[in-house]
C-alpha positions as CSV (number, residue, x, y, z in Angstrom):
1,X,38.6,34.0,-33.6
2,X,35.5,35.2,-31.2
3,X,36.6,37.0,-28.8
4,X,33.4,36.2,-26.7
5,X,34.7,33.4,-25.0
6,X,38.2,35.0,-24.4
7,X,36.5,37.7,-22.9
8,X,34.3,36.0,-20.6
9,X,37.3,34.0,-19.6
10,X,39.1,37.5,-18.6
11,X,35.9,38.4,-16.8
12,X,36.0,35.4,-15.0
13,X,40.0,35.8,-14.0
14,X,39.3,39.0,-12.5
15,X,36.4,37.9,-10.2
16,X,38.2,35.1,-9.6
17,X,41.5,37.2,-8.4
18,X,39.0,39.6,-6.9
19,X,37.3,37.1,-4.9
20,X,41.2,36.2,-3.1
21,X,41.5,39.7,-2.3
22,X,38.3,39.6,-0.6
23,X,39.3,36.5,1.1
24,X,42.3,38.0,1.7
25,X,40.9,41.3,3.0
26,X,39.1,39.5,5.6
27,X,41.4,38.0,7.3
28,X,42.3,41.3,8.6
29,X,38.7,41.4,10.4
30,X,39.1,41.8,14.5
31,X,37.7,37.9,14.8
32,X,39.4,36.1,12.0
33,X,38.2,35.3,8.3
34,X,34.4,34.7,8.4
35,X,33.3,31.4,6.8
36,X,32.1,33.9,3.9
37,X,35.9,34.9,3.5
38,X,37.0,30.8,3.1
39,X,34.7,30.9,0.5
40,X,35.4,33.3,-1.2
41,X,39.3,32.0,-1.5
42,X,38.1,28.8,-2.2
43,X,35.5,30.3,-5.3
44,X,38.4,32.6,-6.3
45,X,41.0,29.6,-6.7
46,X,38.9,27.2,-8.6
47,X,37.8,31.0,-10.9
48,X,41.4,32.1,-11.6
49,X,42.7,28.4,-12.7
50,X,39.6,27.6,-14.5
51,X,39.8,30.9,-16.6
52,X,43.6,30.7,-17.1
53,X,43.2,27.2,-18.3
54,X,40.4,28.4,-20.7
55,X,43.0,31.3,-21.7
56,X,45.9,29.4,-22.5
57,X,43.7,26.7,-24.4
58,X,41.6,29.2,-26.6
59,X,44.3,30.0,-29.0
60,X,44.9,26.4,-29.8
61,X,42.8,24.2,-32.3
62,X,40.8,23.0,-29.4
63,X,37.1,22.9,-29.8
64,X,35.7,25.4,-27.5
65,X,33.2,22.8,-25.8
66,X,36.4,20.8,-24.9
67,X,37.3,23.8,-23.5
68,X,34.2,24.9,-21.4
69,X,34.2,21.1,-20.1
70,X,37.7,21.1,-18.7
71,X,37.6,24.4,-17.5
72,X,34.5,23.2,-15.6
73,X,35.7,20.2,-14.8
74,X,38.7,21.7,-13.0
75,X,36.5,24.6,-11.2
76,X,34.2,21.7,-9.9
77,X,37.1,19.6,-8.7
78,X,38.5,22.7,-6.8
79,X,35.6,23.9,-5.8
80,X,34.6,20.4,-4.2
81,X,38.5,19.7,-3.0
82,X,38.8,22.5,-0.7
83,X,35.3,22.8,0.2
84,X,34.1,19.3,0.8
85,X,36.1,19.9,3.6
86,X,35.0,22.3,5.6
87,X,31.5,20.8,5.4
88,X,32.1,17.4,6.9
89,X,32.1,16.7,11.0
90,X,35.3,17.3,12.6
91,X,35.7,13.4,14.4
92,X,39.1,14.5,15.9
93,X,41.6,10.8,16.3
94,X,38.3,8.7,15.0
95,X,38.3,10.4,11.5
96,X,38.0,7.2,9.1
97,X,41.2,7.2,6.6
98,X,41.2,6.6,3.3
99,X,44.7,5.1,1.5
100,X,46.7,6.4,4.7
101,X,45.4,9.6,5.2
102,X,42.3,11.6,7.5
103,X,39.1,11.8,5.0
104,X,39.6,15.5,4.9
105,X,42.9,15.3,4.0
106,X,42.7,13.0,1.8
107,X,39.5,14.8,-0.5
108,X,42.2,18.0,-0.7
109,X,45.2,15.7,-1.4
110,X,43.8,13.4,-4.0
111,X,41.1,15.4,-5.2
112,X,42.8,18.5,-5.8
113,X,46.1,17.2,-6.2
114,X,45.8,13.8,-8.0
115,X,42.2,14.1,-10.4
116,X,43.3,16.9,-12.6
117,X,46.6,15.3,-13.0
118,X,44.9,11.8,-14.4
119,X,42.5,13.9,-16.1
120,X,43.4,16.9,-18.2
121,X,46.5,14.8,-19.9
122,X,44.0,12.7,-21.3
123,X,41.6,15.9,-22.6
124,X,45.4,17.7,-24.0
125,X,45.9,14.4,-25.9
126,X,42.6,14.0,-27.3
127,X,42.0,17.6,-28.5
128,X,45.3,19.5,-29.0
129,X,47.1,19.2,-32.5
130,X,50.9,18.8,-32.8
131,X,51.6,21.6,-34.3
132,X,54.9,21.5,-36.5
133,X,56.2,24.8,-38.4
134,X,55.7,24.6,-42.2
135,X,59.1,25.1,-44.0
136,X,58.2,28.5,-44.8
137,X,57.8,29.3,-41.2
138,X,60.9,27.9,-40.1
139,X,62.8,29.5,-42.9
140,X,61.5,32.5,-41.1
141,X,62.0,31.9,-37.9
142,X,65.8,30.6,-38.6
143,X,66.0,34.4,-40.4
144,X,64.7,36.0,-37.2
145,X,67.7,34.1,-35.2
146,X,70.1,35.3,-37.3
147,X,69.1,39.0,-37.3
148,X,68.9,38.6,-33.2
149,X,72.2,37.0,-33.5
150,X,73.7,39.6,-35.8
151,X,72.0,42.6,-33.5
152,X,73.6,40.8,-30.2
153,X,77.1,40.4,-31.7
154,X,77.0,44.2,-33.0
155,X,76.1,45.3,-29.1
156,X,78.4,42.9,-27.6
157,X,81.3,44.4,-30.1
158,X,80.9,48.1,-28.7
């Protein structure tokens, strides 16, 4: 396997878990976390879960621009959800709602919550193989138990 995109998805972990502590960090500034500070825990959220989704999903028979999508997919939706947001008007008691709930609340409730979750089983079904162990492999993996098995009832014995 390349380990060019693993890498950059690593890369892109660590800004993205640097970013929160920045985010983090300035909270701690005498008037409050600064708009930059929201963010930056807003960038570093939809970083981290973009990344560890590109992780997780780079080992697997995917095909890497199935990857790169979702993993974009997910960092725009986060990215959007949480800072969409911020960036509207506050109307106060005449905020429109939308299916029960304040706009604002309900861009971070559905859009954060509810779009990945009717998206990226779709994307896992489409591009991820079953993967079922060849008899050879099982045959070794049963042989693995029983060592483990063997080696726990020897230390339980003693």
């Amino acid at each position: 396997m390349n380990e060019q995109p693993r890498r950059i998805a690593l890369w892109c972990c660590a800004a993205g878990v640097a970013l929160i502590g920045v985010a983090y960090a300035s909270a701690w500034l005498p008037h409050g976390a600064p708009r930059w500070g929201v963010w930056s825990m807003i960038t570093g959220a939809g970083l981290t879960l973009a990344a560890t989704l590109a992780l997780g999903a780079l080992g697997s028979s995917a095909r890497r621009c199935w990857i790169v999508a979702t993993a974009g997919f997910l960092f725009v939706v986060v990215v959007a959800g949480l800072g969409l947001p911020l960036l509207l008007p506050d109307r106060g008691a005449a905020e429109p709602l939308l299916l029960g709930l304040p706009l604002r609340a309900a861009i971070e409730i559905y859009g954060v919550g509810l779009l990945p979750m009717a998206v990226l089983p779709f994307v896992y079904a489409r591009e991820f193989d079953v993967r079922e162990l060849d008899p050879a492999a099982l045959a070794e993996f049963r042989a693995e138990c029983e060592r483990l098995r063997a080696a726990d009832d020897e230390g339980s014995a003693s």
